[in-house]
C-alpha positions as CSV (number, residue, x, y, z in Angstrom):
1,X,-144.0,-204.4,-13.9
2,X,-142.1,-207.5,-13.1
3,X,-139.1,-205.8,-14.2
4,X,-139.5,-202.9,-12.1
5,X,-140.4,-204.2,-9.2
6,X,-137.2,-206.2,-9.2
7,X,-135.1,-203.4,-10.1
8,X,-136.7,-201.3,-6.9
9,X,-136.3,-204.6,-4.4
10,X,-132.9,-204.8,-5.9
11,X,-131.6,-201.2,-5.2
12,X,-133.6,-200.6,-2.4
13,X,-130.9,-202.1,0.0
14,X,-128.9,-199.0,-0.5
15,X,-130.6,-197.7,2.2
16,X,-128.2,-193.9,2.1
17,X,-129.2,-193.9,-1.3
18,X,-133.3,-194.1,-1.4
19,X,-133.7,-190.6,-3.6
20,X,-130.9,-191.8,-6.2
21,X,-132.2,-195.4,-6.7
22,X,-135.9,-194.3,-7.2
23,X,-135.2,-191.5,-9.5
24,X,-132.6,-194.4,-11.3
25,X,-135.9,-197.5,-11.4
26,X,-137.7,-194.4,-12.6
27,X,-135.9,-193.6,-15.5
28,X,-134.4,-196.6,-16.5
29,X,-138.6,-197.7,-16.6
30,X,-139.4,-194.4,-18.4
31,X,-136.5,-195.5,-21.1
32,X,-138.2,-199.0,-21.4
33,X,-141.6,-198.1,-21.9
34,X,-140.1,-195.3,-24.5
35,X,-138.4,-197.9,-26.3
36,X,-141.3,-200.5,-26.6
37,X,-144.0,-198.1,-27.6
38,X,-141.8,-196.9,-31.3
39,X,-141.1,-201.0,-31.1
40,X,-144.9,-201.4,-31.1
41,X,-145.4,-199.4,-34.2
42,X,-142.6,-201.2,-36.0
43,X,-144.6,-204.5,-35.3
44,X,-148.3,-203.8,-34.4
45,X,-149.1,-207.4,-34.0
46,X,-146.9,-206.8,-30.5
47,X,-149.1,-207.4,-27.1
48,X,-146.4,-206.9,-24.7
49,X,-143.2,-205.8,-23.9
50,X,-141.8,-209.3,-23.3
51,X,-141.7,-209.4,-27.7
52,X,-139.1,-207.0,-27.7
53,X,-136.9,-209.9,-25.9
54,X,-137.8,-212.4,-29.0
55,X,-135.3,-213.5,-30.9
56,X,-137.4,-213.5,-34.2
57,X,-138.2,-209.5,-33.3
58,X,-134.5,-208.6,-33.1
59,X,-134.4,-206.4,-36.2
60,X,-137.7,-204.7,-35.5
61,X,-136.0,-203.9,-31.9
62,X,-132.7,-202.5,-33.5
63,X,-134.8,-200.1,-35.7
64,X,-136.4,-199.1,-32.6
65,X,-133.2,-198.4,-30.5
66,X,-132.1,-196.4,-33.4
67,X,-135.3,-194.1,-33.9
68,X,-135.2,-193.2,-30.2
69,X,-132.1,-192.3,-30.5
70,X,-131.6,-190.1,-32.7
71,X,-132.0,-187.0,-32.1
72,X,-135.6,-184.9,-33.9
73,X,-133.4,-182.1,-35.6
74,X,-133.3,-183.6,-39.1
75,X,-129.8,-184.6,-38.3
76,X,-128.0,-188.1,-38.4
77,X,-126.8,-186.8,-34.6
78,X,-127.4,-189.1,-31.6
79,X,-128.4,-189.3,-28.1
80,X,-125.8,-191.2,-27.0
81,X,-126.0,-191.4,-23.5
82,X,-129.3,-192.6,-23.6
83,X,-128.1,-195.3,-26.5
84,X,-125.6,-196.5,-24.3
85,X,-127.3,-196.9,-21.5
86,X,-130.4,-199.0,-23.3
87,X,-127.9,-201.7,-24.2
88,X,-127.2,-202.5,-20.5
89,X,-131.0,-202.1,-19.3
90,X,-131.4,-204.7,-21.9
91,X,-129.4,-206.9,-20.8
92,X,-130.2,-206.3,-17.4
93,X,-133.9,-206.9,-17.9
94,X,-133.2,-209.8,-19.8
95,X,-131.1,-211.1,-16.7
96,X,-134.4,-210.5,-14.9
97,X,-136.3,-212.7,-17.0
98,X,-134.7,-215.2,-17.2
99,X,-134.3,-215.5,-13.0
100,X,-137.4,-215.4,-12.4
101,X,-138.5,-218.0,-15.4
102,X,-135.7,-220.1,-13.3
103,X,-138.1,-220.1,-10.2
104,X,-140.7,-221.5,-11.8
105,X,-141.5,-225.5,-13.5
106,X,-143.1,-226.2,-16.9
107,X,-142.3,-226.3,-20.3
108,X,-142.8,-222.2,-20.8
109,X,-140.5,-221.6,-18.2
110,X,-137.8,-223.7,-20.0
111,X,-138.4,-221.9,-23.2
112,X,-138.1,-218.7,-21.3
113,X,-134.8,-219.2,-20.2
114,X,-133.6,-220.4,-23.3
115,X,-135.2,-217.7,-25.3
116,X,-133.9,-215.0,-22.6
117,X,-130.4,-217.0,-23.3
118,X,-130.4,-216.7,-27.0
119,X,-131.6,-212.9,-26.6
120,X,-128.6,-212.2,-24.7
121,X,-126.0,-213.9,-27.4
122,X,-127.6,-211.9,-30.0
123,X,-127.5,-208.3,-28.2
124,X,-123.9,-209.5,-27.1
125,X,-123.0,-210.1,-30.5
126,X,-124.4,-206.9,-32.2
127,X,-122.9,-204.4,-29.6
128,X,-120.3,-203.5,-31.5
129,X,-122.7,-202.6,-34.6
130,X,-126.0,-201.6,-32.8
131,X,-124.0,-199.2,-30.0
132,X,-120.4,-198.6,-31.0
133,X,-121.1,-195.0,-32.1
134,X,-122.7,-194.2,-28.6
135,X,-119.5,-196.0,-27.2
136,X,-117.1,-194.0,-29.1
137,X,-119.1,-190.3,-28.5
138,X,-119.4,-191.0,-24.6
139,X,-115.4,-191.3,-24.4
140,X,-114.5,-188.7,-26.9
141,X,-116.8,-186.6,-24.9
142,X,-115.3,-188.0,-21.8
143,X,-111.9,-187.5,-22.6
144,X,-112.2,-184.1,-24.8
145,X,-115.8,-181.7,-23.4
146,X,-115.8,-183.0,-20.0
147,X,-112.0,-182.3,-19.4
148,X,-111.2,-179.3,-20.8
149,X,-110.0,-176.4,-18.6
150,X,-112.6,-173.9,-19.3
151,X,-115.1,-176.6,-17.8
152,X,-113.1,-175.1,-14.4
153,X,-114.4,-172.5,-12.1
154,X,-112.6,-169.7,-12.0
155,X,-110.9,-169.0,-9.0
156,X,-112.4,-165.1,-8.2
157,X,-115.7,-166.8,-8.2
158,X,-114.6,-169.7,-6.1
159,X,-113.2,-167.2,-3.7
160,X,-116.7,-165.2,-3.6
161,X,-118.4,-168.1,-3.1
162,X,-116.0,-169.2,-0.1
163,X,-116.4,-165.8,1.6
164,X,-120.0,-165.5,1.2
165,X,-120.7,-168.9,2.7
166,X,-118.5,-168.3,5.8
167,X,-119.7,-165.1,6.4
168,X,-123.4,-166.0,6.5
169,X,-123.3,-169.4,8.2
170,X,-121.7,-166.8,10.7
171,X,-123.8,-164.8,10.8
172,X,-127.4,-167.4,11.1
173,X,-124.9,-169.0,13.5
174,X,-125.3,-166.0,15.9
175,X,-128.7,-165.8,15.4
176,X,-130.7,-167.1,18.7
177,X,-131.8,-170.7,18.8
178,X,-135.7,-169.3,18.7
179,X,-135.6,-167.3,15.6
180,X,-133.8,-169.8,13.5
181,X,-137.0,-171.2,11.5
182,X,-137.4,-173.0,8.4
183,X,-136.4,-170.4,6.2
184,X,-133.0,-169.7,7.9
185,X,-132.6,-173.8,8.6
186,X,-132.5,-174.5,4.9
187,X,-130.3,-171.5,4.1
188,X,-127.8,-172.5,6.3
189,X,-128.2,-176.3,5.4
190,X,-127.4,-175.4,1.8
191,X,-124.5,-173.4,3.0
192,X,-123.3,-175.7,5.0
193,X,-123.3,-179.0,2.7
194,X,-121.8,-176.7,-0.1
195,X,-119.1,-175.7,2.0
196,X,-118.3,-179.4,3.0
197,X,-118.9,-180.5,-1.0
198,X,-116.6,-177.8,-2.3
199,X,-113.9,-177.5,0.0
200,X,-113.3,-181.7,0.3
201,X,-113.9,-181.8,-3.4
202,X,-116.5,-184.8,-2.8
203,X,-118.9,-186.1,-5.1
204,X,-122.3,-184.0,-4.6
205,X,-124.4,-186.8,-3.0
206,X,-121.5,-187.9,-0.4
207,X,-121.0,-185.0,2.2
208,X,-125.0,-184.7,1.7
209,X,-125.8,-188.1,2.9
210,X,-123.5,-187.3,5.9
211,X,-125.8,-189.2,8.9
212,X,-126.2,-187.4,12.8
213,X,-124.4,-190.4,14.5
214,X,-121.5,-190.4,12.0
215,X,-120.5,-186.6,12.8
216,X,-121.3,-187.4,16.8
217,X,-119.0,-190.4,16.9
218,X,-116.5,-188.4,14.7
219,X,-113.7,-189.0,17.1
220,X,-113.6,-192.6,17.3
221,X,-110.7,-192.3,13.9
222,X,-108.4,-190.3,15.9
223,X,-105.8,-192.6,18.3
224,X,-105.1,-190.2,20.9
225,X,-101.5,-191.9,20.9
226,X,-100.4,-191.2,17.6
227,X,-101.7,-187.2,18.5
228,X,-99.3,-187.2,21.3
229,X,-96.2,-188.0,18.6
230,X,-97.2,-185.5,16.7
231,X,-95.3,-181.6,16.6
232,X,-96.9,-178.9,17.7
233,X,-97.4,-177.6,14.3
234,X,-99.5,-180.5,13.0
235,X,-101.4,-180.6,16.4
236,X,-102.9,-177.7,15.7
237,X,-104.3,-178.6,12.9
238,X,-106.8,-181.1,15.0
239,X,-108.4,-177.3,16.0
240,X,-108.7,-176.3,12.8
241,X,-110.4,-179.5,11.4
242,X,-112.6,-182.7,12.5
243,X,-112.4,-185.4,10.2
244,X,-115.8,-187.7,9.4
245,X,-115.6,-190.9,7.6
246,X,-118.3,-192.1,5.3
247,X,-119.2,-194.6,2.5
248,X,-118.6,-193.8,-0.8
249,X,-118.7,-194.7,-4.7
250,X,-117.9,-198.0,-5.3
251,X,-117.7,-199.5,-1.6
252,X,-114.9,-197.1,-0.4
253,X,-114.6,-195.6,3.0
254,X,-113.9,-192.0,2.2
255,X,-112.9,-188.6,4.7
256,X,-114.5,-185.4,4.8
257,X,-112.5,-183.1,6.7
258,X,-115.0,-180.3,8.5
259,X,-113.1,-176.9,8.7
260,X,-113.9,-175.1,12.4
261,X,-116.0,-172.4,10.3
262,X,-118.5,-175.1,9.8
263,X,-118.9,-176.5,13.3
264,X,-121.0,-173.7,14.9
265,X,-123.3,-174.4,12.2
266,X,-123.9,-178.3,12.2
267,X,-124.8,-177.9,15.6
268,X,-127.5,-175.9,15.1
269,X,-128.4,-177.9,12.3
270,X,-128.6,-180.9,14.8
271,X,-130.7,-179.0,17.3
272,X,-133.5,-181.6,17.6
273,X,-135.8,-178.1,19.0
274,X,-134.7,-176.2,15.8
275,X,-135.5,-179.1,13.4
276,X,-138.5,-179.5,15.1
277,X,-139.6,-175.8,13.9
278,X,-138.1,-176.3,10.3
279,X,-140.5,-179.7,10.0
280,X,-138.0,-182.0,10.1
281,X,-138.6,-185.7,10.4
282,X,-137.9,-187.2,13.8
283,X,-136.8,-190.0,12.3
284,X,-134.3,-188.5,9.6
285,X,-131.1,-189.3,10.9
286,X,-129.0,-187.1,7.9
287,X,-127.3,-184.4,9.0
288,X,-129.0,-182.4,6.0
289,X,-132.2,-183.5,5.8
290,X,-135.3,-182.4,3.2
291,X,-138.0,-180.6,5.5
292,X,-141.8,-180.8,5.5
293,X,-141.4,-184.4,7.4
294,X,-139.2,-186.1,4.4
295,X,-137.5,-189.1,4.9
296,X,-134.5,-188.0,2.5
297,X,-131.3,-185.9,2.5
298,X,-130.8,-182.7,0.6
299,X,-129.4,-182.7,-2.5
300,X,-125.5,-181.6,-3.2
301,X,-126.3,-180.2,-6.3
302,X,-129.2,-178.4,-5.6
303,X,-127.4,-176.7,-1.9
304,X,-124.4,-175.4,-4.7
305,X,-126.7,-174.3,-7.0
306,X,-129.0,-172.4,-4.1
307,X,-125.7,-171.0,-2.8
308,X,-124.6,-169.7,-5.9
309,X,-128.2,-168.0,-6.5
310,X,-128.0,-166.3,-3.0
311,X,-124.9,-165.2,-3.8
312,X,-125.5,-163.5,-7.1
313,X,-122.6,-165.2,-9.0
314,X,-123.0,-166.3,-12.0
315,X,-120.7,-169.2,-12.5
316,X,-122.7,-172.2,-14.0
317,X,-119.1,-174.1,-13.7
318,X,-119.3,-174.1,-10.1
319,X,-120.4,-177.9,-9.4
320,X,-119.3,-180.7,-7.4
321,X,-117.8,-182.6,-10.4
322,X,-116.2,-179.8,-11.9
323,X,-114.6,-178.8,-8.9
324,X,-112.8,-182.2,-8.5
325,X,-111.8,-181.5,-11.7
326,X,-109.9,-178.3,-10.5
327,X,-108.6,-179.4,-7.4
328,X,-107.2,-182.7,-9.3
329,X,-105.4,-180.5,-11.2
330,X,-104.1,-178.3,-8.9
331,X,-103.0,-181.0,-6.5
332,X,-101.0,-182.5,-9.4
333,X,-99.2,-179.6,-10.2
334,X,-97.8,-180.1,-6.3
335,X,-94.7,-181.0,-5.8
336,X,-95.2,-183.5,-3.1
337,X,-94.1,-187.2,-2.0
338,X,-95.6,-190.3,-3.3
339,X,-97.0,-191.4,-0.1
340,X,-98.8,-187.9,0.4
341,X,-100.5,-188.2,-3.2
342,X,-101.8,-191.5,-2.2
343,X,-103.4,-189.9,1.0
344,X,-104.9,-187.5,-1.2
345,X,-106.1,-189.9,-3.7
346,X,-108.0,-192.1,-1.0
347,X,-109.3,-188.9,0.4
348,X,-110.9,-188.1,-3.1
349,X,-111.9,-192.1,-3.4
350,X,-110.0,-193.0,-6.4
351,X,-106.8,-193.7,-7.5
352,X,-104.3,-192.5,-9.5
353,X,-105.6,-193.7,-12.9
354,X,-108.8,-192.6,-12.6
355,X,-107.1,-189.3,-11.2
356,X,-105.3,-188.9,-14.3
357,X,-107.9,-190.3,-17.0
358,X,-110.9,-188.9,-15.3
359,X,-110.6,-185.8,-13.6
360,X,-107.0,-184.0,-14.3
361,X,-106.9,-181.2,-17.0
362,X,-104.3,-182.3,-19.9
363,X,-101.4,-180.3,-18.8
364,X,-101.1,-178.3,-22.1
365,X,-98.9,-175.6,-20.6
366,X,-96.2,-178.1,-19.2
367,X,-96.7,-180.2,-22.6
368,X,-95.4,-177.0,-24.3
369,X,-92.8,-175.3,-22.2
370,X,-91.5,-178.9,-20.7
371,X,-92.2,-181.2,-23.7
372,X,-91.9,-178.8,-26.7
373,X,-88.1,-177.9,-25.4
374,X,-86.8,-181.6,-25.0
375,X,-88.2,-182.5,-28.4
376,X,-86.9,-179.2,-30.2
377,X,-83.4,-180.6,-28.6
378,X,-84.1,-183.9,-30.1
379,X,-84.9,-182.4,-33.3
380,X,-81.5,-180.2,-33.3
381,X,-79.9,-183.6,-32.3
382,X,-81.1,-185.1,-35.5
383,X,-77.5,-186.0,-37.0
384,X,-78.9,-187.6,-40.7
385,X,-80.6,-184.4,-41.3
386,X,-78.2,-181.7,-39.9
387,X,-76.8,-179.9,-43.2
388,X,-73.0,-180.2,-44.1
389,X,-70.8,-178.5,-41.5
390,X,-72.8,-178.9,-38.5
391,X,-71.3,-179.5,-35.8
392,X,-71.9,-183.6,-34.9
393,X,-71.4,-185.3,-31.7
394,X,-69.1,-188.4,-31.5
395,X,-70.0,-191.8,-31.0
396,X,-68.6,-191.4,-27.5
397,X,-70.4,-188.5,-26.7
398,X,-74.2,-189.8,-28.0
399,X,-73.8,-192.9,-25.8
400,X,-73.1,-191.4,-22.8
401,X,-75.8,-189.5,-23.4
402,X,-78.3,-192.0,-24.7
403,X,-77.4,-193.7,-20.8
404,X,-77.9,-190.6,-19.2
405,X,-81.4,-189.9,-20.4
406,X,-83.5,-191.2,-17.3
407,X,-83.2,-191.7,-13.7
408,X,-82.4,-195.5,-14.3
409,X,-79.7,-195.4,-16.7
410,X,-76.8,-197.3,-16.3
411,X,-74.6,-194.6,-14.9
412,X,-77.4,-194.2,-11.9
413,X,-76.1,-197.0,-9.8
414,X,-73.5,-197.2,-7.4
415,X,-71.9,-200.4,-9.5
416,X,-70.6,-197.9,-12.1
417,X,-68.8,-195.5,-9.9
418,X,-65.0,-197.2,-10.2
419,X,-65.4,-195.5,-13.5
420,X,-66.7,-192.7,-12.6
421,X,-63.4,-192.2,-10.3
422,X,-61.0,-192.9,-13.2
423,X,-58.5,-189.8,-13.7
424,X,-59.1,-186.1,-14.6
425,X,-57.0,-187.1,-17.8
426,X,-60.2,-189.1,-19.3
427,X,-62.3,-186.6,-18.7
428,X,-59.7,-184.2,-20.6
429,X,-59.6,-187.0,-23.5
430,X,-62.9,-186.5,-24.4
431,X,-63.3,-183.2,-26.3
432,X,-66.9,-183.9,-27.5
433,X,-67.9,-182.8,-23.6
434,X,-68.3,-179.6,-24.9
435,X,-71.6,-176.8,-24.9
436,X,-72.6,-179.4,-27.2
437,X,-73.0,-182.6,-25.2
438,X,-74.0,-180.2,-22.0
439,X,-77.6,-178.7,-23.2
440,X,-76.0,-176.1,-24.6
441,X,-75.3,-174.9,-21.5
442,X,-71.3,-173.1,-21.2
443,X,-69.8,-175.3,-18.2
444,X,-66.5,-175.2,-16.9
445,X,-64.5,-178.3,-16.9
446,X,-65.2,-180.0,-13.7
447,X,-62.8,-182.4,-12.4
448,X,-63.3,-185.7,-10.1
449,X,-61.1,-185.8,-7.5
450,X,-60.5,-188.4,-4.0
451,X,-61.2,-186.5,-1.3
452,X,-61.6,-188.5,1.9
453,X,-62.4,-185.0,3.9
454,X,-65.4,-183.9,5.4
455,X,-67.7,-181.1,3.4
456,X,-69.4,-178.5,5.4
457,X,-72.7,-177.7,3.2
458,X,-74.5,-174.0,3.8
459,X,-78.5,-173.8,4.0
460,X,-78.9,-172.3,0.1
461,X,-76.3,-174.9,-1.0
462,X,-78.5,-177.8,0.5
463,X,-81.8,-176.5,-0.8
464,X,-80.7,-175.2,-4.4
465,X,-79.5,-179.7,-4.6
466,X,-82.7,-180.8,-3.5
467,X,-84.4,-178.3,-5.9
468,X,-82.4,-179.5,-8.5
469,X,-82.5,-183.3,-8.0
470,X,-85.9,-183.6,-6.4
471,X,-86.8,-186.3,-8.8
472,X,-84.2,-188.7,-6.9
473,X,-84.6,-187.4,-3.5
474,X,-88.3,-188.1,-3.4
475,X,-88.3,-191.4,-4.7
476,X,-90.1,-193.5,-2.3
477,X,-88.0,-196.3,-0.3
478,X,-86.2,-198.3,-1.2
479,X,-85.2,-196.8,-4.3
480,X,-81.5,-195.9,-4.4
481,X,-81.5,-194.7,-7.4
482,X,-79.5,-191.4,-8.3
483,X,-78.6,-188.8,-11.3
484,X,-76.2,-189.7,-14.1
485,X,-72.6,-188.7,-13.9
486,X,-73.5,-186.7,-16.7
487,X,-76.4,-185.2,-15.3
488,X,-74.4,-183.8,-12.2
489,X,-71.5,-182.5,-14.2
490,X,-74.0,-180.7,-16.3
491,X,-75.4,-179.0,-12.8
492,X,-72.1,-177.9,-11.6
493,X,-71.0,-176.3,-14.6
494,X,-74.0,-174.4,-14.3
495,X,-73.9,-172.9,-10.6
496,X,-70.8,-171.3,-9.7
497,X,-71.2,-172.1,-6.2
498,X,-70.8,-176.1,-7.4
499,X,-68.3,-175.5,-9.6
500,X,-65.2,-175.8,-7.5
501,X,-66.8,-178.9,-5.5
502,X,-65.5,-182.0,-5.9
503,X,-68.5,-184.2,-8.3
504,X,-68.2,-187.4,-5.9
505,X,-69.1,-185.2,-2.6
506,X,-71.9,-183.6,-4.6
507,X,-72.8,-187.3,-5.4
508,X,-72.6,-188.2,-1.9
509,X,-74.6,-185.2,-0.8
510,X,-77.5,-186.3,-3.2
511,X,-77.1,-190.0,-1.6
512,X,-77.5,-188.8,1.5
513,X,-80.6,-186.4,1.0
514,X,-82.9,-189.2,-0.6
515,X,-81.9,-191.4,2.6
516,X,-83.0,-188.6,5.2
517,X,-86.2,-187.8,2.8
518,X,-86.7,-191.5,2.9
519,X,-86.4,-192.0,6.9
520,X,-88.7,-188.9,7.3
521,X,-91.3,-190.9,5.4
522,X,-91.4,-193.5,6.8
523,X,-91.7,-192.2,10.3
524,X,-94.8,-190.5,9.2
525,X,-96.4,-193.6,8.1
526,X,-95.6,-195.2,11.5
527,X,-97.2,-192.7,13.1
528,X,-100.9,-193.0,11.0
């Protein structure tokens, strides 16, 4: 009991969160008293729970931990979610023990603090033998189940979903303010929350827990000022959305943009006369509130999973978690600028590593048409297993292109470009330069030339570079580094729009891109 009730004091301060952290004492209690009453008939002798948290009871504990474990199918298979988490209520109620034996004087209160001390070495020190396999399953599982791509909604049912949810929050939207009663209240709750869950790719509990006065004083993010600087094109997208900042995991302020489909809807679902009718609490202040006078919110889960039903589509994919899943992925398949990615990772409340380790989908197609081809070229560059008669590159030749291999190679930097100007009859010298050394690719001999004249560049000749060399271009201030000499030479033997240019201007042109892409970012972070 002791345990408990400190556990429901202690969590009861997240006062959004009163649904999760009773369901969470709840189970974590359900776990405990689980797990003392196989420890009692390992040691019958036991009057309490508190013997589980003697040191002299350890192994009669372990075998416990174990039995409840493992799952009743005759198999050596185990529940290891439930194993893992055991090991931290442990410690955590053994934390609690030994707190409160701290508030109190006498001689058992010393030996309870030392025993709860000595409990917490040993558990400490058998982790890695008691609860490594639950360790190891929960990251496999992590890393292979949860992630794979078939875990994804598909997109036609995505699509259905989206229309089906617009078109009947339209339609109870219409409806008059007197025939909207519980029935309808909930339906378009559900709809609503689902809509705001799915489209911002939230966690299900966050758009849910949305409160009244957070969506009324919505407007307090937006400086009118920085609107006003703004072009007419991304004006117009302050019509289309309104923007609502909330708490979320792990103490981060997180944004839920609300399309203008939705806004019809939430005020009707704020209506104090309609929530009157569909039994609403006075007093709940969430924007999707249970009915029947409940304190609490809605459930994100539960508003997908009725939306879905309504719907008739049968997707069981189709959840919060799986859906930031699929949009992770997506959005990482975007070309876009650094500075954007990290707006879209604060708007998902994470960052990049968790982005990439957590949600993303391995990228199995790019590992095999982007990674497969560079190591097949390695593996036909493989000169101590090529068979008599092959053709073999030159010492010359593989160091240029062992320095030509990344973005910040030697030959990147402005420092090395008095070599790069030395005369066409080098370039000449050098007969290894051939399909060869070039990818494989047939390029004509490209020479570099002074030319102190101005170059006139057309539209397709602009975009087809910063295609080309986007990797350098987008590189965020105040990087200034560019492609190899190699790398460019390679490029203008390949277009034979390029291929009377002179390599320096090209250079130059590439130089001067990333500097404009740069200044445009940065003016878009003064305006934020």
């Amino acid at each position: 009991m002791m345990i408990g009730k400190h556990m429901w004091r202690k969590d009861r301060t997240k006062v959004d969160k009163t649904d999760e952290v009773r369901k969470s004492v709840r189970a974590d209690m359900r776990s405990l008293a689980n797990l003392y009453l196989d420890f009692k008939r390992n040691l019958p002798e036991s009057k309490d729970s508190q013997d589980m948290f003697l040191r002299e009871n350890f192994k009669n504990l372990s075998e416990s931990i174990i039995s409840i474990t493992t799952k009743d199918n005759g198999s050596s298979d185990i529940k290891y979610g439930l194993k893992n988490s055991l090991y931290y209520l442990l410690m955590r109620a053994a934390n609690i023990q030994e707190g409160e034996a701290l508030t109190m004087r006498g001689t058992n209160a010393e030996y309870k603090v030392t025993e709860m001390k000595h409990f917490k070495t040993i558990l400490k020190h058998h982790e890695n033998i008691l609860f490594s396999d639950s360790k190891y399953m929960i990251n496999q599982s992590r890393q292979e189940r949860l992630r794979l791509p078939a875990r994804s909604p598909d997109n036609e049912s995505i699509q259905e979903l989206r229309l089906y949810i617009m078109q009947t929050m339209q339609t109870l939207s219409s409806l008059p303010v007197d025939n909207i009663g519980k029935t309808e209240y909930v339906k378009l709750r559900n709809l609503v929350c689902s809509r705001l869950t799915l489209f911002n790719a939230r966690r299900g509990g966050e758009p849910a827990r949305m409160k009244m006065d957070q969506w009324r004083n919505r407007s307090q993010w937006i400086n009118n000022e920085s609107i006003e600087r703004l072009n007419e094109k991304e004006k117009k997208k302050f019509d289309e959305f309104q923007i609502v900042y909330t708490p979320g995991k792990g103490n981060h302020l997180v944004s839920t943009l609300v399309p203008s489909d939705c806004i019809a809807a939430i005020d009707i679902l704020i209506n104090p006369t309609v929530r009157k009718t569909a039994t609403v609490l006075p007093a709940n202040n969430f924007l999707f509130p249970n009915t029947e006078l409940s304190p609490l919110h809605c459930s994100g889960w539960d508003a997908i999973h009725s939306a879905l039903k309504s719907a008739n589509i049968n997707c069981p994919q189709l959840n919060a978690t799986n859906q930031r899943g699929r949009i992770s992925t997506l959005y990482a398949e975007l070309d876009v600028d650094p500075e954007d990615r990290e707006l879209f990772y604060r708007h998902m409340g994470h960052t990049e590593k968790i982005n990439k380790n957590t949600y993303q989908r391995p990228p199995a197609v790019l590992a095999v048409t982007k990674v497969g081809a560079q190591l097949a070229q390695m593996d036909r560059m493989n000169i101590s297993k090529e068979p008599e008669g092959s053709p073999r590159l030159s010492r010359m030749s593989r160091k240029s292109r062992t320095k030509s291999m990344s973005p910040g190679s030697d030959l990147d930097d402005e420092s090395s470009s008095d070599e790069w100007k030395a005369s066409s009859n080098n370039e000449s010298e050098s007969e290894s330069e051939t399909e060869e050394e070039l990818n494989e690719v047939p390029c004509k001999k490209i020479k570099v030339q002074e030319n102190t004249g101005r170059t006139k560049w057309s539209t397709e000749e602009t975009m087809t570079i910063k295609e080309e060399f986007k990797e350098w271009i987008n590189l965020p201030s105040p990087s200034k580094r560019l492609p190899s000499k190699n790398q460019v030479m390679i490029f203008m033997g390949k277009n034979d729009a390029f291929a009377s240019k002179n390599y320096l201007k090209v250079r130059t042109k590439i130089m001067n891109e990333q500097k404009m892409q740069q200044m445009k970012i940065k003016r878009r972070l003064q305006l934020q």
